[in-house]
C-alpha positions in Angstrom: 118.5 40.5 -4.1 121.0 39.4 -6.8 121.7 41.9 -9.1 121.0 41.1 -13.4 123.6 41.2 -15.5 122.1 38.9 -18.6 118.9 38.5 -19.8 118.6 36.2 -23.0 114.8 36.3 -24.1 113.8 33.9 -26.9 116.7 34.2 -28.9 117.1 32.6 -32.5 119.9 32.2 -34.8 119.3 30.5 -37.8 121.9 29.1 -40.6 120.7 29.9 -44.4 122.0 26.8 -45.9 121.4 26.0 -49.3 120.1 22.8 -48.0 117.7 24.3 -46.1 117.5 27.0 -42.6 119.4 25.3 -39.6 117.8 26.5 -36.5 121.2 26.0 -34.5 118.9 28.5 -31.3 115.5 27.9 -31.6 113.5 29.9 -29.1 116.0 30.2 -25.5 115.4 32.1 -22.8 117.7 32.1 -19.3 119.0 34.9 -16.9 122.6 35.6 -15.5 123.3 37.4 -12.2 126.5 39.4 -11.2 128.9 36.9 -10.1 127.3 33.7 -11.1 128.6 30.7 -13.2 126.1 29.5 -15.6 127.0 26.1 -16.9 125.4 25.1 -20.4 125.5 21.4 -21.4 124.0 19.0 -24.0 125.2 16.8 -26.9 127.6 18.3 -29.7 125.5 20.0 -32.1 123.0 21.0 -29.7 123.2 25.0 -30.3 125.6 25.3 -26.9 128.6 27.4 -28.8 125.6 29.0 -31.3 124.7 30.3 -28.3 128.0 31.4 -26.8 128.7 33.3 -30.5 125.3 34.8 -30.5 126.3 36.3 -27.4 129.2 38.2 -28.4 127.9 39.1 -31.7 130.6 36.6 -33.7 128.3 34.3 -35.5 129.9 33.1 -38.3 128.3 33.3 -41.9 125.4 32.0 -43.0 124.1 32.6 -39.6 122.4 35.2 -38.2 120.6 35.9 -35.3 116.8 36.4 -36.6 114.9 37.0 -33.3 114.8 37.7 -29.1 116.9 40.3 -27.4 120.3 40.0 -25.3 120.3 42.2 -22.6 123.2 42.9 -20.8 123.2 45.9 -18.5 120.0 46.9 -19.1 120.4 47.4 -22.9 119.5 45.0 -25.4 122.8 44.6 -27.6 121.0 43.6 -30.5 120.1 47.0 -31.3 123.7 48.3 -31.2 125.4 48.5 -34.8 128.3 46.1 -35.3 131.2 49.0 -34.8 129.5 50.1 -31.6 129.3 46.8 -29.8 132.7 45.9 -30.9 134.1 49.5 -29.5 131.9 49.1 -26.2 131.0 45.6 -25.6 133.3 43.1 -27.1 136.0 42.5 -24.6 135.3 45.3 -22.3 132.5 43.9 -21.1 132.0 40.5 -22.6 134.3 38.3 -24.0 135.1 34.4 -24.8 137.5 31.7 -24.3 137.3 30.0 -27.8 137.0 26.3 -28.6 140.2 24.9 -29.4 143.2 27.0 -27.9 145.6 25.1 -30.2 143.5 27.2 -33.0 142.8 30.3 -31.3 146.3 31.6 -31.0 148.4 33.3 -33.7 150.8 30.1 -34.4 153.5 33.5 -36.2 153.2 35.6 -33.2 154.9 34.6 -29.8 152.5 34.6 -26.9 153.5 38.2 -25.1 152.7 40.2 -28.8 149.3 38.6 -28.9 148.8 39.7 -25.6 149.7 43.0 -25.7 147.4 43.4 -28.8 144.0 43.6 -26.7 145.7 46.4 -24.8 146.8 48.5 -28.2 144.1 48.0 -29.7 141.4 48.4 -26.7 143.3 51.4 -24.5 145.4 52.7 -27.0 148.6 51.7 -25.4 151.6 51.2 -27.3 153.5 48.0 -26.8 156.2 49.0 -24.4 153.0 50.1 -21.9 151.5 46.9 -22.3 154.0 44.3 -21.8 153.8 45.0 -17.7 150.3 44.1 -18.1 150.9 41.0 -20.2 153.2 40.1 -17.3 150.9 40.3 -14.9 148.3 38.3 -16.8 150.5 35.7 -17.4 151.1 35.4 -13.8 148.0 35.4 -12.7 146.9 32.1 -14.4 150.5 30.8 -13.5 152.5 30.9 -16.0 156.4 32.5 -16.0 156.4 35.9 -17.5 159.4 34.7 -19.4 157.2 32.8 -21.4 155.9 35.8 -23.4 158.9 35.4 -26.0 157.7 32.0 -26.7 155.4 30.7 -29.8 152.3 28.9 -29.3 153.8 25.4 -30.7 156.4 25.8 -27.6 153.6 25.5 -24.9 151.7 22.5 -23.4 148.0 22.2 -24.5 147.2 23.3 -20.5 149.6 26.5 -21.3 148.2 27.3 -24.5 144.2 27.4 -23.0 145.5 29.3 -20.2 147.3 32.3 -22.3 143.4 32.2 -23.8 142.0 32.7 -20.2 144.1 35.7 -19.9 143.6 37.2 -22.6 140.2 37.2 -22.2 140.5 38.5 -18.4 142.9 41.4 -19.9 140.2 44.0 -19.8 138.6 42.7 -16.5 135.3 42.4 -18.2 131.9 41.3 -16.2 131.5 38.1 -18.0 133.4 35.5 -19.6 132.4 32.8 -22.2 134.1 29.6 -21.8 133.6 27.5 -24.8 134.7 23.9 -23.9 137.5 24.9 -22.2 138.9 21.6 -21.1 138.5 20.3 -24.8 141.8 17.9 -25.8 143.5 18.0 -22.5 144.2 15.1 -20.3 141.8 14.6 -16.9 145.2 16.0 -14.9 145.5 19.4 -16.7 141.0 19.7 -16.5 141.2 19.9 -12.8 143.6 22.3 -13.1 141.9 24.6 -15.3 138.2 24.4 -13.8 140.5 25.4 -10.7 142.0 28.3 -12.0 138.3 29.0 -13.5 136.7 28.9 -10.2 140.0 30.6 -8.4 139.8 33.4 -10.7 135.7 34.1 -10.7 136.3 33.8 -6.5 139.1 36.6 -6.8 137.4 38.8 -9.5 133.6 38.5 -9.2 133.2 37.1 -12.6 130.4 35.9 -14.2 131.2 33.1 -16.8 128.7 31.1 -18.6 130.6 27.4 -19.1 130.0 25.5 -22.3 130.7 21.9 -22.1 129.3 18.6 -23.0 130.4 17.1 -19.5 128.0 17.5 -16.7 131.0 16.9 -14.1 132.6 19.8 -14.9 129.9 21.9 -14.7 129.1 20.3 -11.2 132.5 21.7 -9.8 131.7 25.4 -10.6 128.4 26.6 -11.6 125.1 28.2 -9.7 122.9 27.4 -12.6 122.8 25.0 -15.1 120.5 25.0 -18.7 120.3 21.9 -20.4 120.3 22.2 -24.2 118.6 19.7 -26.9 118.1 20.4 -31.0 118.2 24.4 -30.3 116.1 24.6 -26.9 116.9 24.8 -23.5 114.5 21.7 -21.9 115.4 21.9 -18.6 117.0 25.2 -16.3 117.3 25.8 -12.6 120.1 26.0 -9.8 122.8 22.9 -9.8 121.2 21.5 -7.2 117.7 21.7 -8.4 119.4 20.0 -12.1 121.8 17.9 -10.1 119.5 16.0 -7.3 115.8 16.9 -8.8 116.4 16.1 -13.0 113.0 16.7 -14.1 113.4 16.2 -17.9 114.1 12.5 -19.5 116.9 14.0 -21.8 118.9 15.4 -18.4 118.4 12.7 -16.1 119.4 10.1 -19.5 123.1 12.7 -19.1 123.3 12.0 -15.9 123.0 8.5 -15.5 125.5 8.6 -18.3 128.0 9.1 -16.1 130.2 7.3 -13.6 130.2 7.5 -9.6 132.6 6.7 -7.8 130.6 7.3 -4.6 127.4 6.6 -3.3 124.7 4.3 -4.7 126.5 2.6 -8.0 124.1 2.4 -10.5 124.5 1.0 -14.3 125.3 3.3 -16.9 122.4 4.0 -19.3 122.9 5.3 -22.9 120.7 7.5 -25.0 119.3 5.7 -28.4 119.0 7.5 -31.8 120.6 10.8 -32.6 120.3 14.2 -32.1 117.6 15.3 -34.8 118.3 17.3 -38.1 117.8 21.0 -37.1 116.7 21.5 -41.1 113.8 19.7 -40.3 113.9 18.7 -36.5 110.7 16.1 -35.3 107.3 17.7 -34.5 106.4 18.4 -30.6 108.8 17.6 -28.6 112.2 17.3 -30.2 113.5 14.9 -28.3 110.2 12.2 -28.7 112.1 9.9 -31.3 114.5 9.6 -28.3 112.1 9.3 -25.0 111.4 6.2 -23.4 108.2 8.1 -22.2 106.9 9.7 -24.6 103.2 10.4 -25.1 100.9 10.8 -28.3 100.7 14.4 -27.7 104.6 14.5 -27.2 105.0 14.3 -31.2 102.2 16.8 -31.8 102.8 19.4 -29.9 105.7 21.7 -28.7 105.6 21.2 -24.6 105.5 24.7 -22.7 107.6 25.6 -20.5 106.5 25.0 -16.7 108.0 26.1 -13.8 108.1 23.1 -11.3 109.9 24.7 -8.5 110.9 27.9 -7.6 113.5 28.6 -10.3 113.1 25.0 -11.8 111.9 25.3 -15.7 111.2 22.5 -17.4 109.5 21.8 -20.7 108.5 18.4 -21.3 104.8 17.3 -21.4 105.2 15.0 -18.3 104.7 17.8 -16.0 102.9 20.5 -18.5 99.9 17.7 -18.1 100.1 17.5 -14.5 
């Protein structure tokens, strides 16, 4: 029996606008076991990296997360005070590989200090003690050690996101975010770093949930996959459940979105419309305006969530009415 390390139960972060309450997560629910890789995927502006930041307690002002627990560990980490979880939590035990590695890294600090920082700051060590350990980190996702005196504009984009991988693998914590971690790097240097992803979860028994708005990455790596639309997951089960079994119109729109190269060649399809304002997102179903099948009731009421295999969630009305 795999053993729980994540439980997210009908969480919600909302952004207090003064145009209005964004409800960036409206309402998800999913569950992470020791040693899995959770991919989440949708369209940009979905709630995906709303999600990842609610996670690790970062969400950026006017957000704030209004409702649902995150339990990691058996404790819900919402009802730890912000000094606590960063003391106990953040890093130890969860942290994230950030959007953007260009932006992530000090550009006035060269790439060994930065390093060394989680170390100082996290075990006390002073920065002589660390630098062994920044070292071996940098080793690890194969890069020369020598490369610690150097700045962040002196390294490739596929250098710069892998320094971000170590440092968050510095305290050997039990999950790992992934935020888009291929973002801005050429299709050579993506295989690379889903490899060194997938090497390093295979070495160390990670768990890492992996953000991304490409559904072949995802394919490569995770165990489950959740499918996110206008702040809800609509559709959640294993990889192969999502992968060969798409149960929900918005996921199997994704994945006739993109190309084979093997197999049955089919035409590429395209979503209409846009993703809906989450100020005031549609009634029902959010994705309706969208849906080539929807129903009256689809822009009336909210669909429930049905299980339509073992494991298989999806909420659309196409199978809440069967």
């Amino acid at each position: 029996m795999p053993e729980k390390l994540l439980e997210v139960r009908d969480l919600k972060t909302y952004f207090y606008t003064t145009k209005g309450v964004v409800k960036a997560v409206d309402g998800i629910s999913f569950t992470l076991n020791k040693g899995e890789v959770m991919g989440l995927a949708g369209e940009s502006g979905c709630g995906k990296s709303t999600t990842a930041y609610s996670i690790i307690r970062l969400v950026p002002p006017p957000g704030r997360i209004v409702g649902g627990k995150i339990i990691f560990e058996g404790k819900n980490l919402l009802d730890m005070d912000s000094e606590e979880y960063r003391r106990k939590i953040r890093w130890k035990k969860i942290s994230m590989v950030f959007q953007g590695a260009m932006n992530a890294l000090n550009p006035v600090y060269t790439i060994g200090d930065q390093l060394a920082e989680v170390f100082m700051i996290h075990r006390g060590m002073t920065k002589r003690e660390a630098m062994p350990h920044v070292y071996e980190l940098l080793s690890m996702v194969g890069i020369d050690p020598k490369r610690a005196k150097s700045y962040p504009h002196e390294l490739s984009g596929g250098m710069k996101q892998r320094v971000m991988i170590a440092m968050a693998l510095a305290l050997h914590p039990p999950l790992v975010i992934a935020d888009e971690p291929t973002t801005a790097l050429d299709v050579v240097v993506q295989a690379q770093i889903m490899n060194l992803l997938k090497k390093l979860q295979r070495e160390h028994g990670i768990s890492i949930i992996l953000i991304t708005h490409d559904l072949s990455l995802i394919a490569e790596i995770a165990d489950k996959v959740a499918i996110m639309y206008a702040g809800k997951i609509v559709e959640y089960g294993t990889a192969d459940q999502v992968y060969l079994n798409p149960q929900h119109p918005y996921t199997k729109a994704l994945l006739n979105s993109i190309p084979r190269i093997r197999g049955e060649i089919s035409k590429l399809e395209w979503i209409p419309g846009q993703p809906p304002d989450l100020i005031a997102p549609p009634p029902g179903c959010r994705f309706h305006p969208r849906c080539k099948f929807k129903m009256d009731i689809c822009m009336k009421e909210e669909p429930p969530v049905i299980e339509v295999e073992p494991g298989h969630y999806v909420a659309c009305w196409l199978h809440a009415k069967k």
